[in-house]
C-alpha positions as CSV (number, residue, x, y, z in Angstrom):
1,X,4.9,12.9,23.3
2,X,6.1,12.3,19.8
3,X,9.4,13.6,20.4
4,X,9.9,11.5,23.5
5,X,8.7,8.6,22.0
6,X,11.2,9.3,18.6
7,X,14.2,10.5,21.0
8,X,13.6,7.0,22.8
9,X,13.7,5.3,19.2
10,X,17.1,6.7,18.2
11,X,18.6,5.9,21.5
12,X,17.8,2.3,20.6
13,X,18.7,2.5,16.8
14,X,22.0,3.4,17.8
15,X,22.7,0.5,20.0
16,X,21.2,-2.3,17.4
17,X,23.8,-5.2,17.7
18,X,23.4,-6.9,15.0
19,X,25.1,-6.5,11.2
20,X,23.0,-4.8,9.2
21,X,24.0,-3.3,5.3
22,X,24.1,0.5,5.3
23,X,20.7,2.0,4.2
24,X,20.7,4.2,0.9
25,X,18.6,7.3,1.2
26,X,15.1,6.5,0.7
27,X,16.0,2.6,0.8
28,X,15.2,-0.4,3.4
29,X,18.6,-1.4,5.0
30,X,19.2,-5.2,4.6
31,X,19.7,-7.7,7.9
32,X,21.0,-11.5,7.0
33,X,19.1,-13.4,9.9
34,X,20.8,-16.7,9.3
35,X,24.6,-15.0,9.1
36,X,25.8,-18.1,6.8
37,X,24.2,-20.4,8.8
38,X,21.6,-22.7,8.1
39,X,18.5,-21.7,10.5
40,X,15.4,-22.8,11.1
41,X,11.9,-21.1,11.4
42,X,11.9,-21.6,15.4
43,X,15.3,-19.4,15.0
44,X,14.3,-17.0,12.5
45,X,11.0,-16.7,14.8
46,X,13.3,-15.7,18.0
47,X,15.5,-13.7,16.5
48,X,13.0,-11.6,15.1
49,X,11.4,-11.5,18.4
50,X,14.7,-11.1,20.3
51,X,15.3,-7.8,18.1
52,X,11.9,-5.9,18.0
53,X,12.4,-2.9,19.9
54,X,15.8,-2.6,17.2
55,X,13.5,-3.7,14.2
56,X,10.5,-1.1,15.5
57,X,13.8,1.9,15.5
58,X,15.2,0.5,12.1
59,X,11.3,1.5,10.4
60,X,10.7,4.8,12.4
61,X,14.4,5.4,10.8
62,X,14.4,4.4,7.2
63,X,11.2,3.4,6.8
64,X,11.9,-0.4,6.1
65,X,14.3,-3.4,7.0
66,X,15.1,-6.5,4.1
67,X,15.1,-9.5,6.3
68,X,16.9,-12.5,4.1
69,X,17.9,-15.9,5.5
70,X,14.8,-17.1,6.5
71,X,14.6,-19.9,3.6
72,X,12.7,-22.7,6.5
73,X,9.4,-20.2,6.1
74,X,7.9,-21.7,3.6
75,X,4.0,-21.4,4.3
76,X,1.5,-19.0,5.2
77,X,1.2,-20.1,8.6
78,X,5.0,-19.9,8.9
79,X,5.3,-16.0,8.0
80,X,2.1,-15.4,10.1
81,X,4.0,-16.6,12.9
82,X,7.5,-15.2,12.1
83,X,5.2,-11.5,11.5
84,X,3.5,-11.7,14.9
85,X,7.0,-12.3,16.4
86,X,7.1,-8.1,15.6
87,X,3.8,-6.9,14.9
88,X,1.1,-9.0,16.5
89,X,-1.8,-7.0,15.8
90,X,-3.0,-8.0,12.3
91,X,-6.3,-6.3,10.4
92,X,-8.3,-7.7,7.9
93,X,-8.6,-5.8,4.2
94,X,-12.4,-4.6,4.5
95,X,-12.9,-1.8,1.8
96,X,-9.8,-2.3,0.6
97,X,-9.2,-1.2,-3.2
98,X,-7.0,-3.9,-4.6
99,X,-7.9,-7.5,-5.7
100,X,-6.1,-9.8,-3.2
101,X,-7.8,-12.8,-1.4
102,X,-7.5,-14.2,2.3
103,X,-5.1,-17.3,2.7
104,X,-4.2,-17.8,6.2
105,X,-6.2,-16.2,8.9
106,X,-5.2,-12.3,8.0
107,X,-2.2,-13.5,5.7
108,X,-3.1,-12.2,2.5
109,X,-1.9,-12.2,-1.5
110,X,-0.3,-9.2,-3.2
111,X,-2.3,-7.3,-5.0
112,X,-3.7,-9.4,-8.1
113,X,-3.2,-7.4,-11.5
114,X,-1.8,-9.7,-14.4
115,X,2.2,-9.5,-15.1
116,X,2.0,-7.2,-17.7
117,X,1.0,-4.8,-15.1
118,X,3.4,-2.5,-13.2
119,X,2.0,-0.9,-9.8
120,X,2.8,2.9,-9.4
121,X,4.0,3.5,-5.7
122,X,1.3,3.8,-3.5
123,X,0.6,3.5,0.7
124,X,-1.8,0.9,1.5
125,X,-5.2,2.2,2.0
126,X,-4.2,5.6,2.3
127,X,-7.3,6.5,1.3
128,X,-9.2,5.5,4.5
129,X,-8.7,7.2,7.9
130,X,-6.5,4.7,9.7
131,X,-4.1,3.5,7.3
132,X,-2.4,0.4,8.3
133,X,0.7,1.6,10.6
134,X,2.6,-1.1,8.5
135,X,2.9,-3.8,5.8
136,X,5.1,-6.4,5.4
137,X,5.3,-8.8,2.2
138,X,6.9,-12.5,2.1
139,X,8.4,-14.1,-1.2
140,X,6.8,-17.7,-1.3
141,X,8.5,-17.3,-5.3
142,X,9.9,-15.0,-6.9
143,X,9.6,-14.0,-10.7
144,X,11.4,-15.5,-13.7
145,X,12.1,-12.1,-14.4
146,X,11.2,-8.6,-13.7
147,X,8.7,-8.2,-10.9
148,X,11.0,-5.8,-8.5
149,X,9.2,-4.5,-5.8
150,X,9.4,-0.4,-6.1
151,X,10.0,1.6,-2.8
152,X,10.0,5.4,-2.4
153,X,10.3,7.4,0.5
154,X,7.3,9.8,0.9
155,X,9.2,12.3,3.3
156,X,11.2,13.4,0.3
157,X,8.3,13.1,-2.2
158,X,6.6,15.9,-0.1
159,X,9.3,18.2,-0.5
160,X,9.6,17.2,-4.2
161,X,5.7,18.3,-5.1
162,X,5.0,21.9,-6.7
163,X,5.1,24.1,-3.6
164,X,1.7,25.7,-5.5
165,X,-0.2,22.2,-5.8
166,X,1.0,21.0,-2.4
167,X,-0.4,23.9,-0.8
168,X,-4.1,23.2,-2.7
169,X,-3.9,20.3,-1.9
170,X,-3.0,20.8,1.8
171,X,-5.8,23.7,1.7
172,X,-8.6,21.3,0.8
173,X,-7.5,17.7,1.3
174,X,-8.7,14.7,-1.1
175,X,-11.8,12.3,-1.2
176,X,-11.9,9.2,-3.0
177,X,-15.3,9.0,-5.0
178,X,-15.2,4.7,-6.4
179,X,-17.5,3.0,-8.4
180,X,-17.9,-0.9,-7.0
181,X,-19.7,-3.0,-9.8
182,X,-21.4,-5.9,-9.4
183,X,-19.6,-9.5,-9.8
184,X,-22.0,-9.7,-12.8
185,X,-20.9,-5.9,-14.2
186,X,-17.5,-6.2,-13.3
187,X,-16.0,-6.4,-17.4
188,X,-17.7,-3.1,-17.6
189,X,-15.4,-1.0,-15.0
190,X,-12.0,-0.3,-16.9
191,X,-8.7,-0.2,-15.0
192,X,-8.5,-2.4,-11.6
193,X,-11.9,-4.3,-11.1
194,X,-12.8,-5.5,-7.5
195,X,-16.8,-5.9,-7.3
196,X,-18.4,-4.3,-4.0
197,X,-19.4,-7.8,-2.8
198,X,-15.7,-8.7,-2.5
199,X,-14.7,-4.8,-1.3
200,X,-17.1,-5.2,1.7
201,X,-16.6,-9.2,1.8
202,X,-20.7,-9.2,2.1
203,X,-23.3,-9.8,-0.8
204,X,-25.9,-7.9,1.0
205,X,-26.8,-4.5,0.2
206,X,-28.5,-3.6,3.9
207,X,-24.9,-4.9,4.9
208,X,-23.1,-3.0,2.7
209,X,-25.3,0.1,3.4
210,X,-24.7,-0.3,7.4
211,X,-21.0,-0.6,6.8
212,X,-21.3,2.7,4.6
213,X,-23.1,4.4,7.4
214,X,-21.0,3.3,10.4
215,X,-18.4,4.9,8.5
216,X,-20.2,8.5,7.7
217,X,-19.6,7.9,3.9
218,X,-22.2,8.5,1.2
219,X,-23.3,6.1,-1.0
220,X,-25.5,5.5,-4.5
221,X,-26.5,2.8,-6.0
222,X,-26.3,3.2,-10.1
223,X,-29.0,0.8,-11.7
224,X,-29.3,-1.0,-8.4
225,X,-26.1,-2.8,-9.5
226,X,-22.9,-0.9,-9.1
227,X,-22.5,1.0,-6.1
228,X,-20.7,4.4,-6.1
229,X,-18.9,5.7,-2.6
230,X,-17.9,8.9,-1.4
231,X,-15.2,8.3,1.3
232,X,-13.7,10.5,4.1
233,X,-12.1,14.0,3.5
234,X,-8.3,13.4,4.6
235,X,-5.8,15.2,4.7
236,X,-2.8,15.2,1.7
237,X,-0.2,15.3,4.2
238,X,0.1,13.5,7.1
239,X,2.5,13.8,10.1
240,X,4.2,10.7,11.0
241,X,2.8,9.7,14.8
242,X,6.1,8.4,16.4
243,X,8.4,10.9,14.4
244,X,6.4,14.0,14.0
245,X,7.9,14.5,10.4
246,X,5.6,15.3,7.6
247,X,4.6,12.7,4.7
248,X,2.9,12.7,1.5
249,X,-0.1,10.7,1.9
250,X,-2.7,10.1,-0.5
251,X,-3.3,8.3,-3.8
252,X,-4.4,11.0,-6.1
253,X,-2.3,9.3,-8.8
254,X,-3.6,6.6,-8.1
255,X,-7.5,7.2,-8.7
256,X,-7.3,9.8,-11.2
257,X,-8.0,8.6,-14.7
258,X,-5.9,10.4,-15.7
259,X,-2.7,9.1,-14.0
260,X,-4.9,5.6,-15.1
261,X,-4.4,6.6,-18.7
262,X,-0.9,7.5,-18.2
263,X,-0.1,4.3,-16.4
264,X,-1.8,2.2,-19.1
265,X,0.3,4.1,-21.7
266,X,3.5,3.2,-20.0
267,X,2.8,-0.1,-19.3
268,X,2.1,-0.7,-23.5
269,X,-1.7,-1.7,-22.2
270,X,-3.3,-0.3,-25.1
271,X,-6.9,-2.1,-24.9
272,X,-6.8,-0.2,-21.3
273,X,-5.9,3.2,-22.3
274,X,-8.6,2.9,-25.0
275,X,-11.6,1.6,-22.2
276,X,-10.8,4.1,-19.9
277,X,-10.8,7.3,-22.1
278,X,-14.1,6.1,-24.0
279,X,-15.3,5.6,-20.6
280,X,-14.3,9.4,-19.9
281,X,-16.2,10.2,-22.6
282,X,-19.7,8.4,-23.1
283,X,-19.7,7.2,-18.9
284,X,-17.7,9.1,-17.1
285,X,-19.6,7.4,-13.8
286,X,-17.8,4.5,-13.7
287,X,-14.4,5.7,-13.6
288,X,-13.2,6.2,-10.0
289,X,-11.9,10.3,-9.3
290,X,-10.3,11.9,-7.0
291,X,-11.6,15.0,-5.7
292,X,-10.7,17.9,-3.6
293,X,-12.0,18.3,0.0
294,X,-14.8,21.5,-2.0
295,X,-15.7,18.5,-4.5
296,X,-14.2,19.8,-7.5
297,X,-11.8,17.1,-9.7
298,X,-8.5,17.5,-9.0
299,X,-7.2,18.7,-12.2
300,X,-5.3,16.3,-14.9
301,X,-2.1,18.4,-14.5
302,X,-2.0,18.1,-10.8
303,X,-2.5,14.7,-10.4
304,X,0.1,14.2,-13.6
305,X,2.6,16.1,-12.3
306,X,2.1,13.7,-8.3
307,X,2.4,10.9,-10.5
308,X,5.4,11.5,-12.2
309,X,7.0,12.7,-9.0
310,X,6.4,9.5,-7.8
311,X,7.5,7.3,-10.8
312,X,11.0,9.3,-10.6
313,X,11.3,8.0,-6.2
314,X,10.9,4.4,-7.2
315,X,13.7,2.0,-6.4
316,X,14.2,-1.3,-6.9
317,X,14.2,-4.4,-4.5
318,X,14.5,-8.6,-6.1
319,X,13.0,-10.6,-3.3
320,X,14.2,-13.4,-3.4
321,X,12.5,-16.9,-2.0
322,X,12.0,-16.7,2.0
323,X,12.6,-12.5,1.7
324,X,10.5,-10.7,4.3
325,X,10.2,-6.7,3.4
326,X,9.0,-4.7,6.5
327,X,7.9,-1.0,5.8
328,X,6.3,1.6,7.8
329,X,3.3,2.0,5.3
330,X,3.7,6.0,6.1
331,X,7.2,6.6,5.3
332,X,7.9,4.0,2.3
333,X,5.3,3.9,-0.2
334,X,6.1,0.5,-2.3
335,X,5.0,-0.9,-6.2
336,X,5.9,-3.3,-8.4
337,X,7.0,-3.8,-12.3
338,X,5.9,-5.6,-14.1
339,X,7.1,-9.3,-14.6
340,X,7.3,-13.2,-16.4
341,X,6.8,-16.5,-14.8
342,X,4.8,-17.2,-11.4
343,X,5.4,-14.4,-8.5
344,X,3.8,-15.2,-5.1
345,X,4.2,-12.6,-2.5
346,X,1.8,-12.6,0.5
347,X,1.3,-9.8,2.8
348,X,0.5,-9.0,6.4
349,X,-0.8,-5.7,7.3
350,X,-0.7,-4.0,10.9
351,X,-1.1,-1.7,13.6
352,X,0.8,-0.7,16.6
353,X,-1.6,0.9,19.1
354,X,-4.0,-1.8,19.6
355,X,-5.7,-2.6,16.5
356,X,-7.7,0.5,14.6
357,X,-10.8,-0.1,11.6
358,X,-11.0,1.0,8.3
């Protein structure tokens, strides 16, 4: 089925009509909706419709399409409706990770770190079992300066990891272990802070505890105040559903403190880097880790070595105001640097087989 289904896509991807930039390796390719002329959103919205089946071959492809020209978007509501036009089947953030907020139906922020923060590469929620199948991100403004979005391809990460840690980690598979504070405890969890009320988007611990269970996660309260969760046993590599191909997928640089450490360090957050290794030190229990499918820690040099693997894919992208960035959340993994001046990006995640949970 998946070869059917990806011979099917590059019959159409090699019939798209209209001018797109040529794609570099690992890169979105660009498409100028408006063509030099001034368009509106009822134009943008039908042209993205009229091309679907072209934009749907374009991400099982290369993994992501630039769409620019669509300066008459200028809400919320107006990229929810220009996104449907392709993806229609929106989710919702539940158990997310990242500190974002609800702003139009299941339009969303960016993740929410301050601009002197840069984001390592990641896929979003790659840590549950049903990942969204995409993720697409609307400029409302851009930065003053800096705040590039990062993409990297994660077919070519996988072949870039240590053959001998790609194969432990492919023997065992990773499980997120996170410690959710309380709104009240939250100054007391070092790195990126997102209380379990917010994670779950319920104050209610029988809630929170049915939502654990409906899952099959484990769960502990710690002083009946910060909540620490065991999630799934996945897989490090994933094969991609439509294409077959293999992917790196995971966020093991992401959750190991680590990688934390090492991102702090690079990102000149010093007060950071100092919280999270005292909290290494005295408790350990409110750091988030990563952990092998057997439960050990996946060790510092492991999860180093993913990380800088990673940091060496990213390129860059400038959105500019009105940009739409749509990226198969398997094959591109995407980031951001750090920045000055306001940045608003909102975001839209998706599936394409008729709406999975987290």
């Amino acid at each position: 089925m998946r070869i059917i289904l990806w011979r099917k896509w590059a019959m159409i991807i090699n019939e798209v009509t209209f001018v797109a930039d040529k794609a570099q390796a690992g890169m979105p390719i660009t498409w100028n909706v408006a063509n030099g002329r001034n368009v509106t959103r009822e134009e943008v919205c039908e042209a993205l419709a009229s091309k679907r089946a072209e934009i749907d071959a374009i991400l099982y492809k290369h993994g992501g399409l630039l769409v620019r020209g669509c300066d008459q978007l200028i809400t919320a509501e107006d990229f929810e409706h220009a996104v449907l036009q392709v993806t229609p089947i929106l989710r919702d953030y539940v158990g997310g990770t990242s500190p974002r907020m609800a702003v139009h139906g299941k339009i969303m922020t960016a993740t929410y770190v301050p601009p002197n923060w840069s984001i390592p590469l990641h896929q979003e929620m790659a840590y549950t079992r049903t990942p969204p199948d995409r993720i697409t991100f609307f400029c409302e403004r851009p930065a003053t300066s800096g705040g590039y979005s990062m993409i990297g391809d994660m077919r070519i990460a996988l072949n870039k990891i240590n053959p001998v840690i790609r194969r432990k980690f492919d023997r065992f598979g990773l499980q997120l272990r996170r410690t959710l504070p309380s709104r009240q405890t939250l100054h007391l969890k070092p790195g990126v802070q997102k209380a379990w009320p917010e994670v779950f988007d319920s104050d209610d611990p029988t809630i929170v505890e049915g939502i654990v269970a409906a899952n099959g996660w484990r769960a502990e309260w710690l002083n009946g105040d910060a909540l620490q969760l065991w999630q799934d046993i996945l897989p490090a590599i994933k094969y991609h559903p439509v294409t077959g191909e293999a992917l790196w997928c995971n966020q093991a640089h992401f959750f190991s403190p680590a990688c934390m450490m090492r991102w702090a360090q690079e990102d000149d957050r010093i007060s950071d880097y100092d919280a999270i290794a005292k909290a290494r030190a005295v408790n350990p229990e409110m750091l988030d880790e990563i952990l092998f499918g057997n439960g050990e820690p996946v060790p510092d040099d492991d999860a180093l070595h993913v990380y800088q693997v990673l940091r060496a894919l990213e390129r860059p992208i400038q959105l500019k105001r009105g940009d739409i960035l749509m990226l198969d959340n398997l094959i591109l993994a995407h980031g951001r640097t750090a920045f000055f001046g306001e940045r608003n990006i909102l975001v839209a995640l998706a599936d394409n087989n008729g709406g999975k949970t987290a």
